[in-house]
C-alpha positions as CSV (number, residue, x, y, z in Angstrom):
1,X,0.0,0.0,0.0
2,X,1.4,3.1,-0.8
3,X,2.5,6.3,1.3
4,X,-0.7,9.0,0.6
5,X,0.6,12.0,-1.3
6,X,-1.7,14.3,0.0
7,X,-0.7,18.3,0.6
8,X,-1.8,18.5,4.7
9,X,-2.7,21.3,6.0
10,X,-1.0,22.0,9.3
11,X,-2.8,24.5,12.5
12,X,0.2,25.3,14.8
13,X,-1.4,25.3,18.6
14,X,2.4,25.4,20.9
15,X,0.3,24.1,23.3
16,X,0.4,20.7,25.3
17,X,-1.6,18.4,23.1
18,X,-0.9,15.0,24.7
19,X,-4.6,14.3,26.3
20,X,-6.1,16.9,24.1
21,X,-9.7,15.6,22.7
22,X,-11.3,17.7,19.7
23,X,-14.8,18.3,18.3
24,X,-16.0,19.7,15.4
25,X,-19.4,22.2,15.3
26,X,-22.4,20.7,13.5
27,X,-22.3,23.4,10.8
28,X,-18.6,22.6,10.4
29,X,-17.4,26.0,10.7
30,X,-14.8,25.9,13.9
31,X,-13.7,23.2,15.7
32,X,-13.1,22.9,19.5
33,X,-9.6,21.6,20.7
34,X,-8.5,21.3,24.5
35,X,-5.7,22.2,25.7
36,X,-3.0,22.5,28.6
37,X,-0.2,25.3,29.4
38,X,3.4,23.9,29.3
39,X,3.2,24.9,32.5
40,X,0.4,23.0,34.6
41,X,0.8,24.8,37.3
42,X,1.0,28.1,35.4
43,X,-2.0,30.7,35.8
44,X,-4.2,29.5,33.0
45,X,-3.9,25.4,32.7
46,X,-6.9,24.3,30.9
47,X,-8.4,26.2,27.8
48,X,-9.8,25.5,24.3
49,X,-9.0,26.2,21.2
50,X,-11.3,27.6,18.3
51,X,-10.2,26.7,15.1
52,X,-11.9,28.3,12.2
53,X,-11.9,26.0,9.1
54,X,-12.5,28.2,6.6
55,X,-8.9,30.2,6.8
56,X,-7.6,27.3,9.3
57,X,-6.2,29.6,12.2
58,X,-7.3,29.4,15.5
59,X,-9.5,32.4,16.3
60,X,-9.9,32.2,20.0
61,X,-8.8,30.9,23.1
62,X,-11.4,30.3,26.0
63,X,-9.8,29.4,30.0
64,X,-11.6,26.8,31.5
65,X,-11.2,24.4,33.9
66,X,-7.5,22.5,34.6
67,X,-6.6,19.8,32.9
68,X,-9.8,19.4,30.5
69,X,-10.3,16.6,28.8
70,X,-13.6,15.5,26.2
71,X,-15.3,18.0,24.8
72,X,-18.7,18.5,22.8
73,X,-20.5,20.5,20.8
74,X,-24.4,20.3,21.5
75,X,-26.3,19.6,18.2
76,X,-27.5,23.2,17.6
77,X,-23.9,24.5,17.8
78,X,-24.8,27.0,20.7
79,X,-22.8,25.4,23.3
80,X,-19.8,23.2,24.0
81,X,-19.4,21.2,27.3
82,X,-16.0,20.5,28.7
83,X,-14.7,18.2,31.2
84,X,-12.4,19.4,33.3
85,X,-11.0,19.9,36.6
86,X,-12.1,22.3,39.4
87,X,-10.0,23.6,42.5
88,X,-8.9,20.5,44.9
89,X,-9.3,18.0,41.9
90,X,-12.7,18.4,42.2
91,X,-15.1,17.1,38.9
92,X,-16.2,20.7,36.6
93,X,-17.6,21.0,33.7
94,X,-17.5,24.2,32.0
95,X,-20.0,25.3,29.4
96,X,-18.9,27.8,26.8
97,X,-21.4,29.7,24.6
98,X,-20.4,29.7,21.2
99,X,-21.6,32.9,20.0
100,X,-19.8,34.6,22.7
101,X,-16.7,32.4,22.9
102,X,-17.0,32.8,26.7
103,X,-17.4,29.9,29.7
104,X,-21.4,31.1,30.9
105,X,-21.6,27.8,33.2
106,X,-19.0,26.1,35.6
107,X,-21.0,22.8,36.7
108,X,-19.5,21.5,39.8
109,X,-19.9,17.5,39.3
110,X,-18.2,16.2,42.7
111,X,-16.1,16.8,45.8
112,X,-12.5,16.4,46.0
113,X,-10.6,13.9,43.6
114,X,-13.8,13.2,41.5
115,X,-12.0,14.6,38.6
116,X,-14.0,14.9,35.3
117,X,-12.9,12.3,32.4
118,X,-15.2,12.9,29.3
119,X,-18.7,14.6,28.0
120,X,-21.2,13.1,25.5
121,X,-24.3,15.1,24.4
122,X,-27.6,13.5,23.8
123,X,-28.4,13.3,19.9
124,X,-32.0,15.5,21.1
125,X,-29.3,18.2,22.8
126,X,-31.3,18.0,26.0
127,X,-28.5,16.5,28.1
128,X,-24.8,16.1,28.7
129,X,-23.2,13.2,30.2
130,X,-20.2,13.6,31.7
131,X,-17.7,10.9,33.5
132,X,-16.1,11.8,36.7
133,X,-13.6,9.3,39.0
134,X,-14.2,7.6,42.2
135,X,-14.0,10.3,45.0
136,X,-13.3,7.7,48.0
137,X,-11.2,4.3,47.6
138,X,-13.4,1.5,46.2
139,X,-15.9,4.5,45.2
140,X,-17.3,3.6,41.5
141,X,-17.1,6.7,39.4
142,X,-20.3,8.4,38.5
143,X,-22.0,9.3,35.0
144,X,-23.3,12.8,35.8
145,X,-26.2,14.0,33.7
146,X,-27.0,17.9,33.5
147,X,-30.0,19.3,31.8
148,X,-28.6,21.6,29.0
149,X,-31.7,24.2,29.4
150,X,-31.1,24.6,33.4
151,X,-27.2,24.4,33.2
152,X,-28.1,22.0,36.4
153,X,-26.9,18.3,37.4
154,X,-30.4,16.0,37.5
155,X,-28.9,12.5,38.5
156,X,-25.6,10.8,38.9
157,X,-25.7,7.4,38.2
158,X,-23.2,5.5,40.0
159,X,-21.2,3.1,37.4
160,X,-19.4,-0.3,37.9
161,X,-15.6,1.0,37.5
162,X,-13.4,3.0,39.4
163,X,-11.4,4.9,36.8
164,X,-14.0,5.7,33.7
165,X,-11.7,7.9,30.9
166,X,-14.7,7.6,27.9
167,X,-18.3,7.6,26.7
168,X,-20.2,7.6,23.5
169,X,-23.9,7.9,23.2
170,X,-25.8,5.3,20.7
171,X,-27.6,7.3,17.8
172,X,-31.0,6.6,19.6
173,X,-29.7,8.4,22.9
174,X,-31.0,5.5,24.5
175,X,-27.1,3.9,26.0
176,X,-24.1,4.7,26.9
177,X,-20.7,2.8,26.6
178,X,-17.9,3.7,29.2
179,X,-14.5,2.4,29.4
180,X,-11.8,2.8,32.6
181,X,-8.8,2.7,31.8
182,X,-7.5,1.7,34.7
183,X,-9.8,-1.5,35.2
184,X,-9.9,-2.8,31.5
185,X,-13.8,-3.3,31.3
186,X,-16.4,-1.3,30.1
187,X,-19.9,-0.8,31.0
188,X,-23.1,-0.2,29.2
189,X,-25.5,2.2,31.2
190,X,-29.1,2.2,29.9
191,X,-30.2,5.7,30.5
192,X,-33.9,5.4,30.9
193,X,-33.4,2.1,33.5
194,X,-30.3,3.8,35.0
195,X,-29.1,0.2,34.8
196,X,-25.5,-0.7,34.8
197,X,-24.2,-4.0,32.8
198,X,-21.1,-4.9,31.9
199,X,-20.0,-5.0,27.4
200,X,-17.6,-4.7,25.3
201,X,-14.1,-4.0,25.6
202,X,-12.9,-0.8,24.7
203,X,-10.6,2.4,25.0
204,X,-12.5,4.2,22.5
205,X,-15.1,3.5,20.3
206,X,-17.2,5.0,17.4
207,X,-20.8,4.0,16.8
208,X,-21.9,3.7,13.6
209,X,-24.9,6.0,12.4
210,X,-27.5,3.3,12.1
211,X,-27.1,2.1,15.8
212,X,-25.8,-1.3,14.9
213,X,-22.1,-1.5,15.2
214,X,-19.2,-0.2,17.3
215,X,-16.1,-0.3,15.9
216,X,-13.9,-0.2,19.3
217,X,-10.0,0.4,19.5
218,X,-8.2,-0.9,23.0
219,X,-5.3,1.3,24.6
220,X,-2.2,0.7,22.7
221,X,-3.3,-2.5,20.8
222,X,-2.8,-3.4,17.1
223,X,-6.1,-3.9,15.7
224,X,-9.8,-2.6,15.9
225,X,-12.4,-4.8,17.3
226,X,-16.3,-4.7,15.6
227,X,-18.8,-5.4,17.8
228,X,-22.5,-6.0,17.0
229,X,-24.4,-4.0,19.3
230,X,-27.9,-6.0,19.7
231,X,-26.0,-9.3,20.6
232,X,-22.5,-7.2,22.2
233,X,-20.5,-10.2,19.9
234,X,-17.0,-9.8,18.4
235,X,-17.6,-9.9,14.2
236,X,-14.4,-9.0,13.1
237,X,-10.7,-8.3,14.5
238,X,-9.0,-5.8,12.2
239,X,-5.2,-5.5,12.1
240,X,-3.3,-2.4,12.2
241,X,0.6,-1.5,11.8
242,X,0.5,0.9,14.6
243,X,-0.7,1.5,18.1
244,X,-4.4,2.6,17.8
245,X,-5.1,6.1,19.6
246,X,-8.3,7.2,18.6
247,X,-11.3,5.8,15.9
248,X,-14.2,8.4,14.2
249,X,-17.0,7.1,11.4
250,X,-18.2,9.2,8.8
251,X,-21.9,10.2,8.7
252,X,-23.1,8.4,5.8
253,X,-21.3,5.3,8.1
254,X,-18.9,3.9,4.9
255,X,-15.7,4.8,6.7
256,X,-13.8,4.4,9.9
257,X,-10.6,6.9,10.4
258,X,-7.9,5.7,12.5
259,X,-5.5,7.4,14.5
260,X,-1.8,5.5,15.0
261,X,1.0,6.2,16.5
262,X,4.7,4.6,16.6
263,X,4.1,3.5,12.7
264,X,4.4,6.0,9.5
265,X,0.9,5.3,9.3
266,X,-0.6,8.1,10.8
267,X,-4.2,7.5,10.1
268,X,-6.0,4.5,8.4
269,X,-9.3,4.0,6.3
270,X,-11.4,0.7,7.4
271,X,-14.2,0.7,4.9
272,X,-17.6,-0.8,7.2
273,X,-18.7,-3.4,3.9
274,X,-15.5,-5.1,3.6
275,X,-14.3,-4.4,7.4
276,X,-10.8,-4.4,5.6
277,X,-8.2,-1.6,5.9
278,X,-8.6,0.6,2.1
279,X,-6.7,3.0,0.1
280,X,-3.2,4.4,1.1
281,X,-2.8,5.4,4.7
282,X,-2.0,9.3,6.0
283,X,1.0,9.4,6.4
284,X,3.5,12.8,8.4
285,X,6.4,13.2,10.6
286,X,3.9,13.4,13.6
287,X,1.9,11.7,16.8
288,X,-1.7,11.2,16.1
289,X,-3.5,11.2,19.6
290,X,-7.0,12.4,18.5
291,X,-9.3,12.7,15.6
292,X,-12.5,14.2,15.0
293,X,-14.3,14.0,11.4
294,X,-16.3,17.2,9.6
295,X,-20.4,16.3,9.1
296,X,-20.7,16.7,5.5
297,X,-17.5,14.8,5.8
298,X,-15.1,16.4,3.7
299,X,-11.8,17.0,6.4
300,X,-10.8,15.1,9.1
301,X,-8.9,16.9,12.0
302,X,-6.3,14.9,13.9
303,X,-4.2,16.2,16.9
304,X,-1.0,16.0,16.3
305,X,0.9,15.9,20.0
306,X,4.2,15.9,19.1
307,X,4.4,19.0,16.4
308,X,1.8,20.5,18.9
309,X,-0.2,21.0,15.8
310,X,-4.0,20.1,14.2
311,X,-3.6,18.1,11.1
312,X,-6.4,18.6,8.7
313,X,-6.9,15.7,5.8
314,X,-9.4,15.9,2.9
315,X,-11.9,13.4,2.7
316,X,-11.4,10.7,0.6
317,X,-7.9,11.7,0.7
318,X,-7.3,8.7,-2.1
């Protein structure tokens, strides 16, 4: 398979980019990237990035909480939730409106070492799920739900691991899949039920846009795992050249981007028929840690952590 000869298109951050996570607006005009000072214990730690696409420069810099971690966009663009953390360690997330590039919300999540992991928004917009860590030994962590209209945590749902890191929302808003890290088991929370069971394996994993399959990567592994959802079976094993970091689908559900690092291969293409690996990979002098794909699908947006950059490929890039 030969190197891609794609131009790239490079967006120089100089920030620390190593547990950044990145999120693109539904209208595809900016994308949301988090980020940390060089200095953690500097006066501004956390903040995110706004990256317009158009001119590819970032426009804006928001301060949030330390350290922040997932980030989304709700589906009306409006808002984006972070997670991050407060004073103490304690679980925040903070909401930024859009239109004002400002943080209008911090959401205080738990008390002292509950740190927050990750955020998922409902496809309907009218929640957002965020992860926070055990706050006492032997504590489970604790899937946080706030109602976007109030700005105001409704439940916490206590989960079966003590160290959850990620979490994806099916299409139907109906589950949610969470991984620890720490543990090496996920869980599958029904969010009507509040129900807790344990699934599939995963560090991360993208759902495909008709509900039915997850294509899952596991932390430093060689390969992605597809999973049929109704039955939670291993279909296929998928082998890779490098250590998988991060996994997105495309809309329309045809292809599955994956981020690699320690190999040339930057990024591969699995197409969902075949479940085979297709077309040259994406290939740079770089660290792929996390990718995000546009909705009419025509860039995907990687985060480059060792050129401290946003690597932005066309779509198909073959």
């Amino acid at each position: 398979m030969p190197p891609s000869t794609t131009e790239l298109v490079t967006i120089p951050l100089d920030k620390e980019l190593a547990q950044s996570r990145i999120a693109v607006a539904p209208d595809g005009r900016q994308v949301y990237v988090t980020v940390r000072e060089n200095n953690p214990d500097g006066p501004d730690p956390g903040a995110v990035c706004v990256i317009d696409t158009a001119s590819h420069t970032v426009t804006a810099e928001i301060a949030v909480g330390r350290n922040p971690g997932g980030v989304a966009v709700t589906p009306d663009g409006r808002h984006v939730y972070v997670a991050c953390w407060g004073a103490q360690a304690t679980g925040l997330a903070s909401v930024i409106d859009t239109a004002r590039r400002a943080v209008v919300a911090e959401i205080t999540l738990s008390g002292p070492h509950g740190i927050a992991t990750d955020v998922a928004i409902s496809p309907d917009g009218s929640h957002a799920y965020v992860l926070t860590n055990q706050e006492q030994v032997d504590a489970s962590g604790r899937l946080n739900v706030i109602d976007t209209a109030s700005q105001t945590v409704i439940d916490k749902i206590n989960i079966l691991v003590q160290d959850p890191r990620t979490i994806v929302v099916t299409p139907d808003g109906q589950r949610a899949y969470v991984n620890s890290e720490s543990e090496g088991v996920d869980v599958v929370v029904d969010l009507a039920a509040k129900s807790v069971g344990l699934t599939v394996e995963a560090f991360r994993m993208a759902i495909t846009p008709d509900g039915r399959r997850a294509y899952a990567i596991r932390f430093a592994n060689q390969d992605v795992s597809v999973f049929d959802l109704a039955t939670e079976q291993l279909t296929h094993t998928i082998l890779t050249q490098g250590l998988t970091t991060d996994v997105a689908i495309m809309q329309d559900g045809r292809h599955v981007y994956v981020t690699q690092r320690h190999t040339t291969h930057n990024v591969i293409v699995i197409n969902t028929e075949t479940n085979k690996v297709t077309g040259p990979p994406v290939t740079w002098n770089g660290l792929a840690n996390a990718i995000a794909i546009a909705p009419n699908g025509t860039r995907a947006y990687v985060v480059d952590g060792h050129s401290r950059t946003i690597v932005v490929i066309p779509i198909p890039h073959f």
